[in-house]
N, C-alpha and C positions, 0 to 999 in steps of 0.2 A: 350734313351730307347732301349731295345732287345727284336728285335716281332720276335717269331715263323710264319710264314704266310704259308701255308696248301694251297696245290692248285699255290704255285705260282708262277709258269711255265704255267699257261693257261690266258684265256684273261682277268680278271678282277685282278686276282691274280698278275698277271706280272705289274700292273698297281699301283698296292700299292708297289710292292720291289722296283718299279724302283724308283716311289715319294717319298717312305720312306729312300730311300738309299739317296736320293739326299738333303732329309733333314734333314740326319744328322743321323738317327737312326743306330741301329746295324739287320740287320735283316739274319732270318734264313731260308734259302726257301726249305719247305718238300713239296717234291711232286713223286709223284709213275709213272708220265711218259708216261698216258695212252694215248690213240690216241689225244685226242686235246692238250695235252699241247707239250710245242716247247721251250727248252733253250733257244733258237736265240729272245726272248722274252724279257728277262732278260740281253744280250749281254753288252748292253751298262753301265751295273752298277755291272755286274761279277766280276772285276778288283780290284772292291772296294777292303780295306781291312774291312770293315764291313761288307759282304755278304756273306755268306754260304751258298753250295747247301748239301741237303742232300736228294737222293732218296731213299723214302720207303712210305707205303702204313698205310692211317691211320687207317687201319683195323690191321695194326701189332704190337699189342701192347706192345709187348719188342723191337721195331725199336723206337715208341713214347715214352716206357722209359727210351732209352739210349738217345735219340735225346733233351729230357727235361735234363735229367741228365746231358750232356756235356755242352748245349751251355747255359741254366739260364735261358730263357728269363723273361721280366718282365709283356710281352704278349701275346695271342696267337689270332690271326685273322686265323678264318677259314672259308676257301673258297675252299676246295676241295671240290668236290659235280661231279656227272655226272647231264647236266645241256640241255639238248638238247632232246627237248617236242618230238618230231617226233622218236628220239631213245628211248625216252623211252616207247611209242605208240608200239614196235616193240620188245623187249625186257626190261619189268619192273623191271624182277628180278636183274641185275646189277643197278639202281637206288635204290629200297629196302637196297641193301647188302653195298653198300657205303654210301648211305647218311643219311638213318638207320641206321644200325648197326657200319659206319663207327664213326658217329658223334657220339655215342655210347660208344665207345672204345677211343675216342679222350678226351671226356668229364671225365671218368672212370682215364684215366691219368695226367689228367689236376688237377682233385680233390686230385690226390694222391702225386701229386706233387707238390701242391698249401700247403696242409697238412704240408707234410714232410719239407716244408720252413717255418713253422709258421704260416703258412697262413695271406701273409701280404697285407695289406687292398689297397694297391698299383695295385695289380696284377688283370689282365683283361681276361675273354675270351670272345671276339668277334665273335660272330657268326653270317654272312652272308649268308642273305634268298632272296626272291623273293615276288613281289606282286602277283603273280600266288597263294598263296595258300589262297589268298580272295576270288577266283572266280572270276565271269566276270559281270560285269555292265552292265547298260540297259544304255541307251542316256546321263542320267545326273548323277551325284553322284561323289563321288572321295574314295577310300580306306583309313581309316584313321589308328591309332596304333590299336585301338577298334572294328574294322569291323571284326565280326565274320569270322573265316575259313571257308571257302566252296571250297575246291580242284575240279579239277576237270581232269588234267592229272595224269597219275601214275608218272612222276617228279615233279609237282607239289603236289602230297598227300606226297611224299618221304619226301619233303623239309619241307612242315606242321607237320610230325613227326617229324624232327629233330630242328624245332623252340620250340616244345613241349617237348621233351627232356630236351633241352638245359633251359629254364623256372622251367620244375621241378628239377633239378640240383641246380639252386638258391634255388629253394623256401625249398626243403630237406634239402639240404647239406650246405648251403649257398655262394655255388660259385659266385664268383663277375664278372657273368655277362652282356655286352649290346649286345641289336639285332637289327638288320637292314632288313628291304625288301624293296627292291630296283624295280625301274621299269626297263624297257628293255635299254642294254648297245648296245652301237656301237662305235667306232673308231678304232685307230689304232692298229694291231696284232689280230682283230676276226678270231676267225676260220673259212676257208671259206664252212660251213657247214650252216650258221647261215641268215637268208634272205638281211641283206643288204650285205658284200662279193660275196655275191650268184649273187645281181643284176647286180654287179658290176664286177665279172667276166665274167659273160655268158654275159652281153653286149659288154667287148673288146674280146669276142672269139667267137663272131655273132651268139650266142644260143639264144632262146628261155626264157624270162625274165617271172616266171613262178610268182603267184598269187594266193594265193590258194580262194577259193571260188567267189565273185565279187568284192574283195579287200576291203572290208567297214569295215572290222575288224579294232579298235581303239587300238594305243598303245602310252604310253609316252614315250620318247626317252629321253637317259640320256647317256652324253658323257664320253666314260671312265673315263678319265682323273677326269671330275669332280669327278665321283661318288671315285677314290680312295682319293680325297680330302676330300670329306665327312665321309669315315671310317674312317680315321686320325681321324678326327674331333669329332667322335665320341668317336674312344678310347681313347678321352684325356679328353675329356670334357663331356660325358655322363652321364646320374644318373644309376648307377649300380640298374639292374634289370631290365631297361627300353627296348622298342623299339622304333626306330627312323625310319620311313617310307623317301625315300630317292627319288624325283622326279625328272626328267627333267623340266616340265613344259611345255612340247613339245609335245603335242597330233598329232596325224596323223593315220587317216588313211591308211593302207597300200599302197593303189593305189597313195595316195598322194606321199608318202613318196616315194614310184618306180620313181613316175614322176618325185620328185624333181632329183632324182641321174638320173636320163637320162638327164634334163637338164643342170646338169653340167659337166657331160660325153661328153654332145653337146659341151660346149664350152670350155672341156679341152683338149680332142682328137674327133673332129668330125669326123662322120662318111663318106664316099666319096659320098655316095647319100644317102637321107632320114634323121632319127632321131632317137636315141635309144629306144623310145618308141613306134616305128613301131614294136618290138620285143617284148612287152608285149602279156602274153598271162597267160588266165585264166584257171586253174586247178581245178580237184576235191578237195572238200575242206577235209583239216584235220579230223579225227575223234574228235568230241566234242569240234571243238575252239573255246576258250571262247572269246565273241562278244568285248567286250572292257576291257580297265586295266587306271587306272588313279589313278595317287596318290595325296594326299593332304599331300602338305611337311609342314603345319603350324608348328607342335611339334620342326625340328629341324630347321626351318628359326626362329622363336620364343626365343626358348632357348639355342640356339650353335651359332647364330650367320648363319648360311653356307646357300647358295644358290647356284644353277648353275651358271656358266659363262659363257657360250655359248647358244647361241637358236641353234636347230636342221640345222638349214639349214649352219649356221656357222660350227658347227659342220661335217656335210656330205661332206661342200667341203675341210675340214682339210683332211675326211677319202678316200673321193673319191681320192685325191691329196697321199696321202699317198700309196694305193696299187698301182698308178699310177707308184712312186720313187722306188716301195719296190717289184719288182716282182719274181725274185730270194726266198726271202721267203715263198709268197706263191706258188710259182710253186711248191716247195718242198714240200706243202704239201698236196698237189689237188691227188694225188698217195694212198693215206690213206684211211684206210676202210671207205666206206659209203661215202663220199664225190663226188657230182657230182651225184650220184642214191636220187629220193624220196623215203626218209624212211618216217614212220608213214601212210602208208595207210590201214596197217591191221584190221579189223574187229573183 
């Protein structure tokens, strides 16, 4: 199969070319370059002769019809999106313009070029979301396919219009295709803008390990890795039209989850006195975060077969162990706008 994949040169994005390169597909990687994405992502599956990079912007809609035109694919997974709650707290209008109007313009040449091939019943656009645009949960409950929208960041409303988009595109036109919202990713290549890099930097560079409100915020944690397993899984095996809510199964609290990466920070480069979590320290909290996110994966453990592989904590010492090998990368990218400043405290 020939995926177009949108977005991927960033961290969830780099994470499908790499698995999909590796098993076997042909893939096309469009991506515009912006502050968080990073080639050195992709490094290791560049070589291939299955892999194409092509930079452009999927707001450019004759970049998207020359790009559909040359390489065929037979899919399109899109995952370009500006995706970082606190940036868009600070500047909405770049979330709007991309993930709005981008998905927009993406969907616009998808149809036209889905068309102009007959429109063959084979062809996928996959479009990747987030649980962010369910809102936020009180103590019990889990987001299901069905859980009404209730956004409540301005990247979270961006991404709820462009699941809405991409829905009436099927139900108009009858594009073929499946959606995904995922809960919160971590391992290896995050951007170190994102809170676990975050914790995991400023404790080997003796900062201030910051927390925003009293940590009790709930999130599910979902290993990269798995979750590009699961979009595989989905573009191959999904019911066209559907969405597939994509879980960790790894709840935590943020304070928890700080604590777990200081305790293996303890035991992978101890500190010469104390403990990494002498460096915890709580901040003003976000504007509007929303208290918890928890996903119910039933639909695709059920009918796809796919679950996680990892539990979180398996997971954090892959990722803690990995910035540890990989510092060179991100050093290079701690220099980049906004990285290292709190953004989102605007009012």
């Amino acid at each position: 199969m020939k995926l177009l994949v949108t977005g991927g040169a960033g961290f969830i994005g780099s994470a499908v070319v790499r698995l999909a390169i590796t098993r076997g597909h042909a893939v096309v990687n469009l991506d515009a370059l912006t502050y968080a994405a990073c080639l050195d992502n992709v490094a290791d599956v560049a070589g291939d002769p299955g892999y194409s990079f092509v930079q452009a912007d999927i707001r450019d809609r004759s970049a998207l019809d020359a790009t559909l035109a040359r390489y065929r694919p037979d899919a399109i997974m899109h995952l370009a999106a500006e995706s970082h709650v606190d940036r868009s707290i600070d500047g909405p209008g770049a979330f709007i313009d991309t993930n709005v109007m981008g998905t927009y313009t993406l969907l616009e040449a998808a149809r036209d070029y889905w068309d102009a091939n007959g429109r063959p019943e084979t062809f996928r656009f996959h479009h990747i979301s987030t649980d962010e645009v369910f809102g936020s949960l009180g103590p019990t409950g889990m987001f299901t396919e069905t859980t009404p929208y209730d956004p409540r960041s301005p990247y979270s409303a961006s991404k709820a219009a462009s699941d809405h988009l991409v829905r009436a595109w099927h139900e108009t036109y009858g594009l073929p295709v499946v959606l995904t919202n995922c809960s919160n990713n971590y391992g290896p290549y995050h951007f170190p803008e994102k809170l676990i890099p975050v914790i995991i930097l400023n404790a080997l560079a003796g900062k201030p390990l910051p927390i925003y409100g009293d940590g009790s915020n709930v999130r599910d944690w979902l290993y990269v890795e798995d979750h590009a397993d699961a979009l595989l899984t989905v573009l191959q095996k999904g019911a066209v039209g559907e969405s597939y809510n994509i879980g960790g199964e790894n709840e935590r609290t943020n304070l928890e989850l700080v604590q777990t990466l200081c305790t293996i920070l303890d035991g992978k480069r101890p500190k010469e006195s104390g403990t990494y979590s002498d460096q915890i320290t709580f901040v003003t909290d976000r504007p509007g975060h929303d208290a918890r996110y928890a996903i119910d994966p039933t639909r695709i453990r059920q009918e796809l077969g796919w679950r996680p592989s990892v539990t979180v904590e398996e997971g954090l010492e892959r990722t803690v162990q990995w910035y540890l090998d990989n510092e060179p990368w991100w050093r290079a990218l701690q220099d980049r706008d906004g990285v290292g400043q709190r953004l989102g405290s605007a009012k």
